[in-house]
Structure formats: C-alpha cells, structure tokens
C-alpha positions, 0 to 999 in steps of 0.5 A: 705484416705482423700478428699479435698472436701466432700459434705454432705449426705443430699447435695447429696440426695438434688442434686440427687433427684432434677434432678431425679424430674426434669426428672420425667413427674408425682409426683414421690414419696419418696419410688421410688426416695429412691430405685432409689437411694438406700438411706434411705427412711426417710433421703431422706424424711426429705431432700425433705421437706427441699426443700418444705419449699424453694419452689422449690418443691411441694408435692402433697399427696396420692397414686398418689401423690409425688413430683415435681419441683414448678419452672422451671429446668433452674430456679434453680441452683445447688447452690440454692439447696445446700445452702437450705441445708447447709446454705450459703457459705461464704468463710472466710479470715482465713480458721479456723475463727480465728481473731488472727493468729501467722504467718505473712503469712497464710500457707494456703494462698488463697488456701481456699478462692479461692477453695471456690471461685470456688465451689460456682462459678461452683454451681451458673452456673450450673441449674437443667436443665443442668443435664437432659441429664445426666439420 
C-alpha cells in the first residue's frame, strides 16, 4: 500500500532521540537511546553526530559519557532537526522539477506545493519542548 508522506529513516532516528534527549536529566548514550528505540546502534550513531556537527547536540565521551541537548528544547524546532538531516525543503513550481511541461494546467495543481507548504509549517511551529510530555 503506498503513503503519501514518508520520512526517512534517519529523520526519524533525528526526531525521536531529540525528544528522548531532551527528556533525559544526564548524557544519555548511543546504546541506550538504540535499545530504547529498537534501532541500529550505528545508524542512530552516525544521525547523533549529524546533529553534533549542527550544534544541537553535545556529546561528552566516556563511561559516563553520551549525549545532551547544547541549547534549549523550546530553541529548537522539529524543523531545524529535520532539515540537518534532509536538507532544506523547498517546494518546487512543478512537482518532478521539469521546466517544460506538456499541459496547460498541472494535473497536480497546487496540491504539492501546498502539502509542502503545511509540513514545513507544522515542523516550524513545533519545538522539542512541545513533545516532552508526550514520554
């Protein structure tokens, strides 16, 4: 059965632990968020560096090491994590990129633009801190 929408794995990893690290009061490491989350230890820890490299995280090496968030929850939106990961979204006059199209009218007409428009809009509104209750 297809889906309309589809985030990518390592989206998800990116979203999820956030709020798991968020929530967490210590580091929490790559091994418990993985088991936490039933993921691949190494996918999570590749995606973790990623947000390391975009400053939203810290990662403090050692036993008692693991990660934590280097700013505020309400500081970072849903949006800033997923466009670390995926790029920036950008939403596109024609949904397949072409700048030649056959019709007169798109048989998608706005339809794309506007889903796009809404995604990016409810991602943007939404921080870290607005999941917390959700553990």
């Amino acid at each position: 059965m297809a889906k309309i929408l589809q985030l990518s794995e390592a989206a998800s990893l990116a979203l999820h632990s956030m709020v798991l690290i968020a929530k967490s009061e210590n580091h929490i490491n790559v091994n418990k968020l993985a088991e936490k989350m039933g993921v691949s230890r190494n996918h999570l820890a590749k995606v973790l560096q990623q947000l390391v490299k975009y400053n939203f995280l810290k990662s403090v090496r050692g036993p008692s090491g693991g990660f934590m968030l280097n700013k505020p929850a309400s500081q970072i939106s849903i949006l800033d994590i997923y466009e670390a990961i995926e790029g920036e979204i950008y939403s596109p006059e024609c949904p397949l990129d072409k700048s030649v199209c056959p019709f007169e009218k798109c048989i998608m007409g706005t339809l794309v633009k506007d889903m796009t428009s809404q995604f990016k809009k409810h991602f943007q509104n939404n921080s870290l801190k607005d999941f917390l209750e959700l553990l």
